[in-house]
MARFIKOL-19913 format. One record per residue: x, z, y of N, C-alpha, C in turn. Coordinates in pm, whole numbers. Example, Ala and Ser with C-alpha at 12.3 -4.5 7.8 and 13.67 -1.06 7.14 Angstrom:
<pts>
- 1319  780  -569  1230  780  -450  1320  780  -330
- 1285  708  -225  1367  714  -106  1290  787  3
</pts>
This chain:
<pts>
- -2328  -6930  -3049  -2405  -6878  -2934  -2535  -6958  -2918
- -2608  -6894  -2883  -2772  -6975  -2910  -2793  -6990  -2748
- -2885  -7127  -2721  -2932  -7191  -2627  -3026  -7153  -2549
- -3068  -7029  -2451  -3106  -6960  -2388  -3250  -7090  -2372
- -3401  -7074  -2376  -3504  -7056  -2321  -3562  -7076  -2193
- -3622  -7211  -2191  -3624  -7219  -2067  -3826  -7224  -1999
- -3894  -7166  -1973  -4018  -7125  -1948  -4015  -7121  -1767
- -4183  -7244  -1754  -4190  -7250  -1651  -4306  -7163  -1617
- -4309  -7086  -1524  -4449  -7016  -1512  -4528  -7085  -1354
- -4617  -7150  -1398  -4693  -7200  -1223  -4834  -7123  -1235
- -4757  -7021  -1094  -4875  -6957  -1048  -4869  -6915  -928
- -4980  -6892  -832  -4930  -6850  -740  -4962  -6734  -655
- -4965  -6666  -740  -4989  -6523  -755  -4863  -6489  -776
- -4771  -6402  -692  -4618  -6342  -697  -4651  -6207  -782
- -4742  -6141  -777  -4734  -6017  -875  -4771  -6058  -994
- -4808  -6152  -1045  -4857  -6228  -1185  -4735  -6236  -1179
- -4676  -6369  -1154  -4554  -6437  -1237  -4428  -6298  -1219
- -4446  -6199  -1149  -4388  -6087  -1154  -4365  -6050  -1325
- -4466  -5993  -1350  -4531  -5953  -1493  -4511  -6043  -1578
- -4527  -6147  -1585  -4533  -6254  -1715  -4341  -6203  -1721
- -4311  -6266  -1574  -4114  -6253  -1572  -4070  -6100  -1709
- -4146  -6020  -1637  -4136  -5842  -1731  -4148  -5901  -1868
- -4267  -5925  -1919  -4319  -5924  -2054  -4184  -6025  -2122
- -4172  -6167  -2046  -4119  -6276  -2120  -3939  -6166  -2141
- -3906  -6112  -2019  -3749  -6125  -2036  -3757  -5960  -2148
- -3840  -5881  -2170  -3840  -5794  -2256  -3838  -5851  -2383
- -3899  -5979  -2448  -3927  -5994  -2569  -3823  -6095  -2568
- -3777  -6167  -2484  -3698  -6282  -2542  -3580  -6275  -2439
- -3467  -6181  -2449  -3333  -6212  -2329  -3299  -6285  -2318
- -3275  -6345  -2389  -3190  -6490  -2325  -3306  -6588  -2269
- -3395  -6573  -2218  -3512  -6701  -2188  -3448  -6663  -2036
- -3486  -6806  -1973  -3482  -6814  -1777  -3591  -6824  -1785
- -3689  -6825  -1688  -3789  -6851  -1617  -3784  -6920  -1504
- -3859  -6990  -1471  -3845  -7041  -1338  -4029  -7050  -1301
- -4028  -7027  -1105  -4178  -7010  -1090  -4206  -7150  -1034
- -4301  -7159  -991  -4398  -7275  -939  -4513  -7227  -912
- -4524  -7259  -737  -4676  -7239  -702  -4751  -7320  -686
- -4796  -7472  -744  -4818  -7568  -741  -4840  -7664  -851
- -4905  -7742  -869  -4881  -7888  -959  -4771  -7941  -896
- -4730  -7983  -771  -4630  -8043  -714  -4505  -7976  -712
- -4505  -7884  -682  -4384  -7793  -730  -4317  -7772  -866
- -4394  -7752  -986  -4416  -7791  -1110  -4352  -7888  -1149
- -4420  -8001  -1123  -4310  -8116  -1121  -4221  -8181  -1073
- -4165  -8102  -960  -4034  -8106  -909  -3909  -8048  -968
- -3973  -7926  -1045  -3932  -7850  -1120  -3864  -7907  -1263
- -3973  -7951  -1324  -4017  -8057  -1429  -3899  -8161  -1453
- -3895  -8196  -1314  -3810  -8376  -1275  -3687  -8340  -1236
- -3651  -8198  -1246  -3501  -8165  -1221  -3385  -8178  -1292
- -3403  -8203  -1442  -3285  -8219  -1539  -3334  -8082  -1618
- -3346  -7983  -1599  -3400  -7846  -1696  -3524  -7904  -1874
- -3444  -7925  -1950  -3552  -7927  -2053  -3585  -7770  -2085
- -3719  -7781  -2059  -3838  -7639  -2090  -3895  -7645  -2167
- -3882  -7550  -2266  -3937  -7536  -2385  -4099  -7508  -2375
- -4143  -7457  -2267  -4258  -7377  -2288  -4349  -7398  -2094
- -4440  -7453  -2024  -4478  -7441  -1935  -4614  -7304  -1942
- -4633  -7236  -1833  -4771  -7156  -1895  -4820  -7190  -1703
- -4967  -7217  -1738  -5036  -7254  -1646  -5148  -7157  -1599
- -5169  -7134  -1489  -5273  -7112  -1402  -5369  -7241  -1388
- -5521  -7202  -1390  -5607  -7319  -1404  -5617  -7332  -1213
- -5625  -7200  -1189  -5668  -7163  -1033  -5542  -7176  -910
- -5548  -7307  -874  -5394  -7359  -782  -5470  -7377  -658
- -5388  -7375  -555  -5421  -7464  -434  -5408  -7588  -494
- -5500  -7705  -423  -5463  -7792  -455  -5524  -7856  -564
- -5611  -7774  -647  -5621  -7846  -767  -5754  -7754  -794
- -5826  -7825  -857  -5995  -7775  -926  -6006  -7802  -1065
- -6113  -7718  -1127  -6110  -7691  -1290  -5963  -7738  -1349
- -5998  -7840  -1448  -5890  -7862  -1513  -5797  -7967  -1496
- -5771  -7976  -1353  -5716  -8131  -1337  -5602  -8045  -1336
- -5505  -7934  -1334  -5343  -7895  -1327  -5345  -7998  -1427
- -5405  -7917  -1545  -5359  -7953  -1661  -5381  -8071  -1732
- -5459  -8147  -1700  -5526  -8275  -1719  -5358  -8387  -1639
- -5308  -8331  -1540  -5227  -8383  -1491  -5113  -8410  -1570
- -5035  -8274  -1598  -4909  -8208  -1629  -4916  -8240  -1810
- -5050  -8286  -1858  -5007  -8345  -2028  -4995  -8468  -2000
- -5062  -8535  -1899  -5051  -8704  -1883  -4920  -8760  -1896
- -4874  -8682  -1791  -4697  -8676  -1725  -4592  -8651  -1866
- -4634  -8530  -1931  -4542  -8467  -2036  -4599  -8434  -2162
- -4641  -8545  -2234  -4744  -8509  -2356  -4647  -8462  -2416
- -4572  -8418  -2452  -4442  -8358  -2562  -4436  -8223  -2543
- -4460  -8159  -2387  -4404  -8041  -2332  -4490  -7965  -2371
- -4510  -7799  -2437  -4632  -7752  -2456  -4675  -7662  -2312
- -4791  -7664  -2280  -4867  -7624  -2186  -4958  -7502  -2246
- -4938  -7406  -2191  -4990  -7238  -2200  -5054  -7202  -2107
- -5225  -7223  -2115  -5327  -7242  -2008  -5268  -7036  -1969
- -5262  -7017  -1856  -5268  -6866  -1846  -5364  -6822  -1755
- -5503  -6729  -1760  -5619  -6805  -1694  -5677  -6641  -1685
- -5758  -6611  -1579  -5855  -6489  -1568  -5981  -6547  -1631
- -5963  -6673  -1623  -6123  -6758  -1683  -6128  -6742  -1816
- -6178  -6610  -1878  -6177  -6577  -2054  -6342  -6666  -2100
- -6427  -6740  -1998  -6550  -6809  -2118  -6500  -6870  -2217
- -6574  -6849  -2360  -6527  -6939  -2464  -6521  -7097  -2431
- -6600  -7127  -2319  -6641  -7243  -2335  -6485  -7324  -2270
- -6452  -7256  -2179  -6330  -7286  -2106  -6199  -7278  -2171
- -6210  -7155  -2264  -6074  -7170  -2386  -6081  -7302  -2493
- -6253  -7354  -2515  -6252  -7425  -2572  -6200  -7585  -2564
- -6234  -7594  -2417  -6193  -7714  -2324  -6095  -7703  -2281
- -5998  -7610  -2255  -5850  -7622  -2242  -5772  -7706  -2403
- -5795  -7616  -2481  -5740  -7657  -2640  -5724  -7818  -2685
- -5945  -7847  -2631  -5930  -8008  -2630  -5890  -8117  -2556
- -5829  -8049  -2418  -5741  -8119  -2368  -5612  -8092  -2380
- -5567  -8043  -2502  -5379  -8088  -2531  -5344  -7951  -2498
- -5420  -7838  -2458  -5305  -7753  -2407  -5271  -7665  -2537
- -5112  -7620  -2565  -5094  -7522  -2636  -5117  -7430  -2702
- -5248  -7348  -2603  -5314  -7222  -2608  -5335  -7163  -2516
- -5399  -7006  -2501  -5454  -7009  -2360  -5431  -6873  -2407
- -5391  -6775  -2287  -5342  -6651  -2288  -5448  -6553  -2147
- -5532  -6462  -2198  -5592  -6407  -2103  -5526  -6346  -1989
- -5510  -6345  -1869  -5443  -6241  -1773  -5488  -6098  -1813
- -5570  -6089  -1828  -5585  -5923  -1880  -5528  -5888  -1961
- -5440  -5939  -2072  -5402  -5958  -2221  -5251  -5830  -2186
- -5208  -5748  -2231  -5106  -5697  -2235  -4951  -5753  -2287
- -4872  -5650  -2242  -4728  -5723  -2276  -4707  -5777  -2392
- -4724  -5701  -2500  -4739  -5731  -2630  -4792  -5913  -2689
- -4896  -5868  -2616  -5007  -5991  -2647  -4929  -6126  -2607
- -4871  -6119  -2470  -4841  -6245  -2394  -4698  -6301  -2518
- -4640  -6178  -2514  -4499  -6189  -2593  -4523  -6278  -2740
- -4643  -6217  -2769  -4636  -6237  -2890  -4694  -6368  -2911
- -4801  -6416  -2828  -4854  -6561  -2766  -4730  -6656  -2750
- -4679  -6628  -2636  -4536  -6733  -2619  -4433  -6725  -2726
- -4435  -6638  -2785  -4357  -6694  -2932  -4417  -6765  -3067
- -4508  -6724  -3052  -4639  -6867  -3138  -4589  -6999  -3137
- -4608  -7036  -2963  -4594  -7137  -2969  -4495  -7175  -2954
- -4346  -7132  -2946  -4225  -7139  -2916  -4201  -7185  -3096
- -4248  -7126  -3203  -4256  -7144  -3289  -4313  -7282  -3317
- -4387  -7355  -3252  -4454  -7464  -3275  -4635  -7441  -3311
- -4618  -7311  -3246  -4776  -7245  -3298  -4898  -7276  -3239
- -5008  -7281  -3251  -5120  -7262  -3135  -5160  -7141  -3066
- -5204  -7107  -2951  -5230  -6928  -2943  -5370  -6944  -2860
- -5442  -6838  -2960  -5538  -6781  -2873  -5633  -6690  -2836
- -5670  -6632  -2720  -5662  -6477  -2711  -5757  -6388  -2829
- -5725  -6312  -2822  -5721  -6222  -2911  -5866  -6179  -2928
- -5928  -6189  -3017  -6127  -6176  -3029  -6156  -6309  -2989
- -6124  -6428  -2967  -6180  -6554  -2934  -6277  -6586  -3063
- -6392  -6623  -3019  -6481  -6695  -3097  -6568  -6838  -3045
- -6549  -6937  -3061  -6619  -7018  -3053  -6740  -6998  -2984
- -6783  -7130  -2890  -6903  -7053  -2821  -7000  -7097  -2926
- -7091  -6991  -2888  -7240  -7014  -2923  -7350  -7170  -2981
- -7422  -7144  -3034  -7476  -7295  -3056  -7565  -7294  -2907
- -7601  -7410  -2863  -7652  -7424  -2720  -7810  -7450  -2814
- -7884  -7378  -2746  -8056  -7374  -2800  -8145  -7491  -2717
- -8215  -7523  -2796  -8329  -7662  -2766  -8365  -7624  -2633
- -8372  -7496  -2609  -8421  -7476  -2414  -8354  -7547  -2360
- -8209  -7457  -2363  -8083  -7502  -2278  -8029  -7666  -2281
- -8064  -7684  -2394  -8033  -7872  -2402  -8136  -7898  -2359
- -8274  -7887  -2328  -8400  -8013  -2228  -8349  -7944  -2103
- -8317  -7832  -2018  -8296  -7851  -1974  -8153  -7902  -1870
- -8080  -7891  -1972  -7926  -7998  -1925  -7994  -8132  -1907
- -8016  -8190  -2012  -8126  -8338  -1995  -8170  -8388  -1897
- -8269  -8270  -1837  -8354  -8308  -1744  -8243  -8345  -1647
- -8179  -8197  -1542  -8039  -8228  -1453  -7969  -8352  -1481
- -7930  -8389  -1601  -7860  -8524  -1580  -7945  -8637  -1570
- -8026  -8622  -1585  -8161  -8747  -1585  -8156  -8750  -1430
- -8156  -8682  -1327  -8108  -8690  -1200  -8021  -8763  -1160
- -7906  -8775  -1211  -7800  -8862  -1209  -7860  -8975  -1186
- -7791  -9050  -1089  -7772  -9193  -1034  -7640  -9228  -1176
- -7688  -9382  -1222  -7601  -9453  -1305  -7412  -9457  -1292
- -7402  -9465  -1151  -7253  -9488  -1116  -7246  -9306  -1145
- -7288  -9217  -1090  -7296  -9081  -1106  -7286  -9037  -1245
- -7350  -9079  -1306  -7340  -9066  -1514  -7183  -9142  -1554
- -7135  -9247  -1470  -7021  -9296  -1533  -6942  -9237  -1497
- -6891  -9156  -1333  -6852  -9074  -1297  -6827  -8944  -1375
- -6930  -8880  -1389  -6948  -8766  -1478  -6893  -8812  -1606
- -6918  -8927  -1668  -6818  -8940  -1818  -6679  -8939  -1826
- -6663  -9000  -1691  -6464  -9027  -1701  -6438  -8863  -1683
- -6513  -8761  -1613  -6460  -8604  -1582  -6479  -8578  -1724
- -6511  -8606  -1832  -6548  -8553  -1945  -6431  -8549  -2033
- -6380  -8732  -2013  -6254  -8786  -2069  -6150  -8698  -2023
- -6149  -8658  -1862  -6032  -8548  -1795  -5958  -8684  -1692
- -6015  -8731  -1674  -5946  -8831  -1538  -5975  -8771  -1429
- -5864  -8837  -1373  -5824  -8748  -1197  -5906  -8837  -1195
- -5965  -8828  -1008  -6033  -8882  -890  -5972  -9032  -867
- -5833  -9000  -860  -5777  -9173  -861  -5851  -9233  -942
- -5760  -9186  -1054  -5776  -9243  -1217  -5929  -9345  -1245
- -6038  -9252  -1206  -6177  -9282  -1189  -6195  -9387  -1089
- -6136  -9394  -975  -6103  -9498  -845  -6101  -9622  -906
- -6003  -9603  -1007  -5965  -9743  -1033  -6013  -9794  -1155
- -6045  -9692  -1214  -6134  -9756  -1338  -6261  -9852  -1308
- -6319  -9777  -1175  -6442  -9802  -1119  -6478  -9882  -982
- -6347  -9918  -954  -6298  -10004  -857  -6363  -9957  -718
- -6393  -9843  -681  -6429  -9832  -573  -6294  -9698  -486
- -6322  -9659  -387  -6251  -9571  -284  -6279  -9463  -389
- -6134  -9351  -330  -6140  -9272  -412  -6259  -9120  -317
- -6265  -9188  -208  -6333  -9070  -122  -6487  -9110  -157
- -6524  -9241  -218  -6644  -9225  -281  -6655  -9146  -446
- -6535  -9120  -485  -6565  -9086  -600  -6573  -8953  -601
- -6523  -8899  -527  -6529  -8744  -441  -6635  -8681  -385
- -6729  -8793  -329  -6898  -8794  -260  -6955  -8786  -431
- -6954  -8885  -479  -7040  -8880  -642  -6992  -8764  -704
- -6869  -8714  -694  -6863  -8550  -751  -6899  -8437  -710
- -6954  -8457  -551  -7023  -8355  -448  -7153  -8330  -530
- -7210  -8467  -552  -7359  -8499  -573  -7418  -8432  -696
- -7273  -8477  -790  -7349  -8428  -960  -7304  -8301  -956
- -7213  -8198  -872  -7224  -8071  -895  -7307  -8042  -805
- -7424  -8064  -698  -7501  -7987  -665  -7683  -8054  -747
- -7654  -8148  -802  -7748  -8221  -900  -7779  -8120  -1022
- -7667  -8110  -1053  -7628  -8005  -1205  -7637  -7863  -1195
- -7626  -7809  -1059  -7668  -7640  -998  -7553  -7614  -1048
- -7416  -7659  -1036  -7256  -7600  -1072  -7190  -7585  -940
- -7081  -7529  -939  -6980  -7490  -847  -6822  -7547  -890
- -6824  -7624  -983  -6696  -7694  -1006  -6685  -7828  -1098
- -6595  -7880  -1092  -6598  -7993  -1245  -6599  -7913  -1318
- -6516  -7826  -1387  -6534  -7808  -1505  -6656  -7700  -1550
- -6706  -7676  -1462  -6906  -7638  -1522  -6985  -7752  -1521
- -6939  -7844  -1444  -6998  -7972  -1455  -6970  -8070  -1597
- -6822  -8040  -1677  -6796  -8089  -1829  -6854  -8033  -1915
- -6861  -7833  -1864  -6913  -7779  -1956  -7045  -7791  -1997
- -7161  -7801  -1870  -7279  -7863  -1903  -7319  -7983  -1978
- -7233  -8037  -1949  -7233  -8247  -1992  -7232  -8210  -2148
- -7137  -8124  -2186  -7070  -8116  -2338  -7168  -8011  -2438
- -7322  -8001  -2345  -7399  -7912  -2431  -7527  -8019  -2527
- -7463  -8128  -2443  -7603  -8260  -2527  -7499  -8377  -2565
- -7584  -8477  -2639  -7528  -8615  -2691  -7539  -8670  -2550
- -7443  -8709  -2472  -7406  -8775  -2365  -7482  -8914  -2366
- -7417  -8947  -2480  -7478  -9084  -2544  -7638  -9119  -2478
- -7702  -9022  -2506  -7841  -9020  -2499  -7883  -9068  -2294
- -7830  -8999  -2286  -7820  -9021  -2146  -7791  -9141  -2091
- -7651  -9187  -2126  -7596  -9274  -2049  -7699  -9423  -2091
- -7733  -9394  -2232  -7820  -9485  -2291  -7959  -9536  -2185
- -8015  -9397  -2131  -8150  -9416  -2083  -8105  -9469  -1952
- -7978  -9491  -1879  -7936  -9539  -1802  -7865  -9642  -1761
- -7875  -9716  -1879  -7799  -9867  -1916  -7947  -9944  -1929
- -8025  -9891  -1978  -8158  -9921  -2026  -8297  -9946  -1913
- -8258  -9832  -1816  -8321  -9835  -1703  -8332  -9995  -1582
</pts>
């Protein structure tokens, strides 16, 4: 008798994890599911005794901005595979999920088929990712002077700030690297996303990750 499947889905959207529940228990019967509307829930979940073969993530939580779920939940469980599950289809964002550890990344628009056939990829030990994905674009000499310029704005503690979000450190994490309050490190992340003309960290990584960082942090060690 074979060892039934154990898949966490955190989302918190009840007609989503509705659907994923459809797709997963059509292709694989014997799998459980269990939901989570939360990072904290997640890992309550997580910390229960249940070994899970498979977590699939929502980037978009209460509670949580760009990519810190997941920045969290590999720290905690680098072994466990993580299945970004995301309405956010930019390449640039499938690209930055991947390089932070996750599994693969499954579009919400993606059909039954697709998801099924995704979570058995990696159930396999596979990578998955959606279907027409191409690599983004090369970023053009415009678009890099002017990323440049925006970070040349940056205040120094603000550029070191902005590097640890690059690495994928929480707000603590950064606290203590940098020895200050974590509600100042929260003010310096106010600053460089309205510095940078973004609406989140992770447009704020994605911008950072269109130039040699290097260059920057350089003219600011130098200064």
């Amino acid at each position: 008798m074979s060892v039934p499947a154990h898949i966490l889905i955190v989302d918190d959207h009840p007609l989503f994890v509705e659907a994923l529940q459809r797709a997963i228990s059509s292709a694989f019967a014997e799998t459980i599911t269990y939901p989570a509307v939360s990072i904290e829930a997640a890992k309550s979940q997580l910390n229960g005794g249940i070994s899970f073969d498979v977590v699939l993530l929502d980037l978009a939580l209460p509670g949580t901005q760009g990519f810190d779920g997941l920045l969290e939940l590999r720290t905690l469980y680098p072994r466990l595979p993580i299945v970004v599950v995301s309405a956010l289809e930019d390449p640039r964002i499938v690209q930055d999920v991947m390089r932070y550890g996750a599994a693969g990344f499954i579009s919400k628009s993606a059909d039954r088929a697709e998801i099924a056939a995704a979570i058995k990829d990696v159930m396999d030990g596979s990578l998955t990712l959606p279907k027409g994905y191409r690599p983004p674009e090369m970023v053009t000499s415009e678009t890099r002077s002017d990323v440049v310029r925006r970070l040349r704005t940056l205040t120094p503690k603000q550029l070191s700030v902005l590097k640890m979000l690059r690495q994928g450190l929480l707000n603590k994490q950064i606290a203590h690297e940098l020895q200050i309050e974590e509600t100042t490190v929260k003010a310096h992340v106010s600053e460089i996303l309205r510095k940078l003309n973004v609406s989140s960290r992770t447009q704020a990584v994605i911008e950072a990750q269109k130039i040699d960082f290097s260059i920057i942090l350089g003219d600011a060690n130098s200064s």
